[in-house]
Backbone as JSON Lines, residues from 0, in Angstrom:
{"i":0,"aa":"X","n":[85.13,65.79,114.74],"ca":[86.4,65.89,115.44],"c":[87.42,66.68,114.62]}
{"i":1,"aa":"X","n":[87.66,66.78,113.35],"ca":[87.81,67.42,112.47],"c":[88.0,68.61,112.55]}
{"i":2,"aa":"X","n":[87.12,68.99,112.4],"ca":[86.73,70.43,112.57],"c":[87.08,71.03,113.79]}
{"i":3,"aa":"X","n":[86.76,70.17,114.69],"ca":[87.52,70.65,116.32],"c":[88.4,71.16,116.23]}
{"i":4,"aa":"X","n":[89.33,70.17,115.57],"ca":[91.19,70.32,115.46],"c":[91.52,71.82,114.85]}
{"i":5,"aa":"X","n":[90.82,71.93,113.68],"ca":[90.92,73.25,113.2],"c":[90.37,74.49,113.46]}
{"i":6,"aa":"X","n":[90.0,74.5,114.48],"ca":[89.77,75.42,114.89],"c":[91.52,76.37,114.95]}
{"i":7,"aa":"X","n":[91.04,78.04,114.82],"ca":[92.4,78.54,115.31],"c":[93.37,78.57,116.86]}
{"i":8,"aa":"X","n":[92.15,78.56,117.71],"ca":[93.19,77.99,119.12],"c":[93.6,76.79,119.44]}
{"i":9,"aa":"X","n":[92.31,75.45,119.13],"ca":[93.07,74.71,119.46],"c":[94.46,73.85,118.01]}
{"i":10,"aa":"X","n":[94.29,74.69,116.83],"ca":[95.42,74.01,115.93],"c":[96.59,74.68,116.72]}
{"i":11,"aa":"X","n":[96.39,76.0,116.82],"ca":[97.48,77.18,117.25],"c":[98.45,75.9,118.79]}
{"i":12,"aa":"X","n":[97.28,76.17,119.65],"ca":[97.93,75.15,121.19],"c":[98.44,73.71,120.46]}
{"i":13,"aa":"X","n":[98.21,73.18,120.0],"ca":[98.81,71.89,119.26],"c":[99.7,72.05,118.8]}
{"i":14,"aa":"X","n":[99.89,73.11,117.72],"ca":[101.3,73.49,116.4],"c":[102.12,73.76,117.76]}
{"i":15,"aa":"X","n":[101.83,74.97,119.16],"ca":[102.8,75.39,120.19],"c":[103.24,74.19,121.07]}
{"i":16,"aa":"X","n":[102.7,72.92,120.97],"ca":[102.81,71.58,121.69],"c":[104.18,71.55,121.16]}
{"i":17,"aa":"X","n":[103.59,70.73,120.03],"ca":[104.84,70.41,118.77],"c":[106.14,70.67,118.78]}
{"i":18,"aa":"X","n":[106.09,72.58,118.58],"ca":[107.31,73.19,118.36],"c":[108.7,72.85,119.57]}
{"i":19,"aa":"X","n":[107.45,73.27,120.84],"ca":[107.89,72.73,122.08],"c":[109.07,71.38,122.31]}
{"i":20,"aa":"X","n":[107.88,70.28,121.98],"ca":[108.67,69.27,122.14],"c":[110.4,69.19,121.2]}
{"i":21,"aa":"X","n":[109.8,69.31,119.92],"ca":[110.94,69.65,119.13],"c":[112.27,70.51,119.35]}
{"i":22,"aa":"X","n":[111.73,71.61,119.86],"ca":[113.22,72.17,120.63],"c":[113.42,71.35,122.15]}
{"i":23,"aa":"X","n":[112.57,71.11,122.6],"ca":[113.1,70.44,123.72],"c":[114.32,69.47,123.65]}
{"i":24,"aa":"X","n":[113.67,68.55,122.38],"ca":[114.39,67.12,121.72],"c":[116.18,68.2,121.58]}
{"i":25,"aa":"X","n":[116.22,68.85,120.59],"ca":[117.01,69.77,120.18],"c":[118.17,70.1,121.28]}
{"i":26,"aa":"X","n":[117.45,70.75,122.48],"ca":[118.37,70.94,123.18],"c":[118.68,69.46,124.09]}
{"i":27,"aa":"X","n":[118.01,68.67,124.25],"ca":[118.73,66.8,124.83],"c":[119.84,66.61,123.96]}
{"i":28,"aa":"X","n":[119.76,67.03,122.61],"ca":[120.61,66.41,121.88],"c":[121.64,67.06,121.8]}
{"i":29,"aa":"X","n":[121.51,68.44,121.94],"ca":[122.75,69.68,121.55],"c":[123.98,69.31,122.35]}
{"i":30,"aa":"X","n":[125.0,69.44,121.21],"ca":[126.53,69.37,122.59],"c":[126.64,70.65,123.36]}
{"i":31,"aa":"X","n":[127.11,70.1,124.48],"ca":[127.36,71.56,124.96],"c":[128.3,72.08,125.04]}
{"i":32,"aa":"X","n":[128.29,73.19,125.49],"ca":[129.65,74.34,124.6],"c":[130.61,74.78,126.02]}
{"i":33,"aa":"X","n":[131.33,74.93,125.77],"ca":[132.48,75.72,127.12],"c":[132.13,77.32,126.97]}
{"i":34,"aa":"X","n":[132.26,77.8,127.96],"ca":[132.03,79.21,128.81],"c":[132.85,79.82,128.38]}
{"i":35,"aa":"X","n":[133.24,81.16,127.13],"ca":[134.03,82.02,126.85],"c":[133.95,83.35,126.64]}
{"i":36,"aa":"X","n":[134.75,84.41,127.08],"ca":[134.43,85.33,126.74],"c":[133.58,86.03,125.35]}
{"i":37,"aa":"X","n":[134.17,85.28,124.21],"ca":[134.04,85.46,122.93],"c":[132.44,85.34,122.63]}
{"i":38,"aa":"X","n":[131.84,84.45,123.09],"ca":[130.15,84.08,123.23],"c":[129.13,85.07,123.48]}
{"i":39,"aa":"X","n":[130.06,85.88,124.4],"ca":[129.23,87.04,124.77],"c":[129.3,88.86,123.75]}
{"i":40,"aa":"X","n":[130.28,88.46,123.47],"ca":[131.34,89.99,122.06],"c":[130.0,89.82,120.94]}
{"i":41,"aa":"X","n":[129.38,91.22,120.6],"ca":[129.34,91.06,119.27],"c":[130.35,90.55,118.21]}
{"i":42,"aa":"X","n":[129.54,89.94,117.05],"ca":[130.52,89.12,115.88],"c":[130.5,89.75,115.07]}
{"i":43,"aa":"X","n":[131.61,90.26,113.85],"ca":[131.53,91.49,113.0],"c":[132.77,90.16,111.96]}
{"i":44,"aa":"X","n":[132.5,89.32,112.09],"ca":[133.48,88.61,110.66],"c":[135.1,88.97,111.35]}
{"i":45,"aa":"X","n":[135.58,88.73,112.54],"ca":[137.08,88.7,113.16],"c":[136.77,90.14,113.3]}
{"i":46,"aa":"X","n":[136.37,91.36,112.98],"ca":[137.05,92.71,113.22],"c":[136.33,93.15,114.2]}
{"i":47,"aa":"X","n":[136.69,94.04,114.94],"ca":[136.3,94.78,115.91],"c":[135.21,95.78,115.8]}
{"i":48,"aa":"X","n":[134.27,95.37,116.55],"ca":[132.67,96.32,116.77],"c":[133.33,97.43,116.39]}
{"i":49,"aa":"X","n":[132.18,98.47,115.1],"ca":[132.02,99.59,114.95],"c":[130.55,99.68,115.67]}
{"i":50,"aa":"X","n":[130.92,101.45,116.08],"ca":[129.56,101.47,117.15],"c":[128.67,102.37,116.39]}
{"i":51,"aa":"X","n":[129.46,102.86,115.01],"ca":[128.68,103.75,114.03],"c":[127.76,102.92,113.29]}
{"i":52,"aa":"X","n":[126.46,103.04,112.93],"ca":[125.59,102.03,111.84],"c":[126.08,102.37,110.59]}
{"i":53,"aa":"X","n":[125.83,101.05,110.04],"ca":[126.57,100.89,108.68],"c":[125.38,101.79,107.89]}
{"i":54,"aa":"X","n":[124.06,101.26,107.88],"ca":[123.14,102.25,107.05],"c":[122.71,103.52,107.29]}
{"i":55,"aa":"X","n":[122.82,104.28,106.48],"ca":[122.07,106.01,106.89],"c":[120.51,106.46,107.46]}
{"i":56,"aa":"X","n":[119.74,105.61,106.93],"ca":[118.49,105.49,107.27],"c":[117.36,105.19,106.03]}
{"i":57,"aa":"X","n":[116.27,105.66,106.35],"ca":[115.36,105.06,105.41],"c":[114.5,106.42,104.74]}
{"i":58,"aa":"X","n":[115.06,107.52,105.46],"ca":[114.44,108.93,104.46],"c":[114.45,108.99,103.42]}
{"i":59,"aa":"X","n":[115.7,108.63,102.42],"ca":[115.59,109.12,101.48],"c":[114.6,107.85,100.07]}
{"i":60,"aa":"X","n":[114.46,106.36,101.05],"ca":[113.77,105.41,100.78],"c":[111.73,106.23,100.65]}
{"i":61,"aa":"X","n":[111.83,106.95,101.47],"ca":[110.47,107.2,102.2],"c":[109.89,108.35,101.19]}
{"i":62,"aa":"X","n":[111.03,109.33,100.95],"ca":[110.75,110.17,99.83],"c":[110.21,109.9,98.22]}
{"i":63,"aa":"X","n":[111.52,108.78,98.08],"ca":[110.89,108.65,96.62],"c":[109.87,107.41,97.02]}
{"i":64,"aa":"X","n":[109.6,106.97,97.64],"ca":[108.12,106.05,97.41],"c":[106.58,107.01,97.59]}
{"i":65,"aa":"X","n":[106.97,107.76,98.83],"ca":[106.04,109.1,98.66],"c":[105.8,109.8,97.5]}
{"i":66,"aa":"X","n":[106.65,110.34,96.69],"ca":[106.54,110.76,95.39],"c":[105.72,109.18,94.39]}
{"i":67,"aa":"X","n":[106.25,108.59,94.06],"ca":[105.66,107.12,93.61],"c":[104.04,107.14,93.59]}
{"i":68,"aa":"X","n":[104.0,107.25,95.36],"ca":[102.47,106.82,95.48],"c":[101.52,108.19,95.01]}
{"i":69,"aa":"X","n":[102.25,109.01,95.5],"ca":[101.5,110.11,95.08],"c":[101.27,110.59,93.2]}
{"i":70,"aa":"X","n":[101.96,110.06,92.87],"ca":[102.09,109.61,91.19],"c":[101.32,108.9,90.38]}
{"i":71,"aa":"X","n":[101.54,107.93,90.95],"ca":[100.79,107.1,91.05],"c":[98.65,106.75,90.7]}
{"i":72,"aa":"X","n":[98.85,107.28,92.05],"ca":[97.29,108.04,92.75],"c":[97.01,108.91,92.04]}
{"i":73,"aa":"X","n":[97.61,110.18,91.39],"ca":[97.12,111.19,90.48],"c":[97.12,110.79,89.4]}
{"i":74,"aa":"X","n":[97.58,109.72,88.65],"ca":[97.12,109.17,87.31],"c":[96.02,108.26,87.1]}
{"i":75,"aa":"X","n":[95.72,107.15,88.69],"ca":[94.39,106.66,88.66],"c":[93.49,107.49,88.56]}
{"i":76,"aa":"X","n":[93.2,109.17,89.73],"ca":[92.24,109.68,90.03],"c":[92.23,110.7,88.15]}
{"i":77,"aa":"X","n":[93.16,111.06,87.62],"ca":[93.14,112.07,86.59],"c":[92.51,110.62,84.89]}
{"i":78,"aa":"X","n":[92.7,109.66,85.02],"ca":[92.55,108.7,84.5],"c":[91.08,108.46,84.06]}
{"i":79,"aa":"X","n":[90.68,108.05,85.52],"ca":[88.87,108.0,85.71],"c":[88.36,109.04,86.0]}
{"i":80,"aa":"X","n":[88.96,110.25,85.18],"ca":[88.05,111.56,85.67],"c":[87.56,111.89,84.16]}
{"i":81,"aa":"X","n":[86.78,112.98,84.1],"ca":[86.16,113.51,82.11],"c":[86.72,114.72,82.24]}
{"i":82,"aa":"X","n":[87.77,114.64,82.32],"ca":[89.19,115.76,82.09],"c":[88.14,117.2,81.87]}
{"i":83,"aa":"X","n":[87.38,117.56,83.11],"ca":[87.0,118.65,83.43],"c":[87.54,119.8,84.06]}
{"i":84,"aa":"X","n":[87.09,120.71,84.68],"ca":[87.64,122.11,85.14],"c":[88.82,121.75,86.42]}
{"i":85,"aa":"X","n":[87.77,120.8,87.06],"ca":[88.6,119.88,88.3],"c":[89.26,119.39,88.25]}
{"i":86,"aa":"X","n":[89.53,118.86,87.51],"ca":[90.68,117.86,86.59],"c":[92.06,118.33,86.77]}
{"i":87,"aa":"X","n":[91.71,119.87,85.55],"ca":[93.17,120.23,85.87],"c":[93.41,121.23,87.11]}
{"i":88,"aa":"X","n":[92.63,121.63,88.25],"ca":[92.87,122.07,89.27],"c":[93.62,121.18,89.84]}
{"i":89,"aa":"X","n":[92.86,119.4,89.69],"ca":[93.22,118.23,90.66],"c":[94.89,118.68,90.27]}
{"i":90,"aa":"X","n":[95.56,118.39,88.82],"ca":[96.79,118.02,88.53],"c":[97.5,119.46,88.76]}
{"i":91,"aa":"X","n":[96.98,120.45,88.71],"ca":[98.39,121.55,89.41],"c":[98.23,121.53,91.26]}
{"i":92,"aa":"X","n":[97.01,120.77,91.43],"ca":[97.63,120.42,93.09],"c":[98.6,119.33,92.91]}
{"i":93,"aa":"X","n":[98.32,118.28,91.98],"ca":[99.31,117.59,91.9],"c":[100.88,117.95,91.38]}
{"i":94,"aa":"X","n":[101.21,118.54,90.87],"ca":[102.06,119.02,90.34],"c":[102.89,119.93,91.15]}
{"i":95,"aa":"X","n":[101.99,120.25,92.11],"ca":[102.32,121.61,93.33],"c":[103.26,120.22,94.59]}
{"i":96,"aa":"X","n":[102.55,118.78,94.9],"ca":[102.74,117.86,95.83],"c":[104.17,117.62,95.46]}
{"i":97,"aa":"X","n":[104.4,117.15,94.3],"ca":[105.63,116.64,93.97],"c":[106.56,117.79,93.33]}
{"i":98,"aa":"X","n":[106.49,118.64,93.25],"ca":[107.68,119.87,93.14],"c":[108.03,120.1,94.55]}
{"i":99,"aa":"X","n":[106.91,119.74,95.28],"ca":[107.61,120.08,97.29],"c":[108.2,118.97,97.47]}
{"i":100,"aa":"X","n":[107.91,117.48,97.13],"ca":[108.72,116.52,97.54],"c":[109.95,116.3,96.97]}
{"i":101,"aa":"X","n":[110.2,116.82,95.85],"ca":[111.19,116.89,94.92],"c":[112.14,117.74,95.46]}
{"i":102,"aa":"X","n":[111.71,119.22,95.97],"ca":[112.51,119.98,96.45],"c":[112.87,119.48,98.01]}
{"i":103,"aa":"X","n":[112.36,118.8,98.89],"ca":[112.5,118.4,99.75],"c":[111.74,119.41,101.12]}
């Protein structure tokens, strides 16, 4: 019977029983609230919605981890290599990757 239980669908349908009841309980118990405009407003800490995003984006995040991995990766692969002819072909391709990411 054990083992039944654990299975992944039926623990999964049991844990989703659970949660269920629990918010159910949650909302019996919750006070309830009066109808206001304000409920519906984005909340910005009292000040008034800016519609500009606060963050710039994640490019310049994306760049230097690209450089990183690619860094990275050419010191494992140049590492476990017997620093042959290929070797240093491998590292002026490497060297060629990250002077383009560098320059953008």
């Amino acid at each position: 019977m054990t083992n039944f239980l654990l299975t992944p669908l039926i623990a999964f349908l049991v844990y989703g029983l659970a949660v269920s009841a629990a918010s159910g309980l949650g909302r019996l118990f919750a006070a309830k609230g009066h109808k206001s405009q304000f409920k519906s407003e984005p909340y910005a800490s009292g000040e008034d919605y800016d519609p500009i995003p606060a963050a710039p984006g994640y490019r310049q995040f994306f760049v230097i981890a690209l450089f990183f991995a690619v860094l990275h990766l050419g010191v494992i692969m140049v590492g476990s290599s017997d620093l042959s002819s290929v070797t240093v072909v491998y590292l002026l391709g490497l060297m060629l990757a990250l002077v383009a990411l560098i320059l953008g």
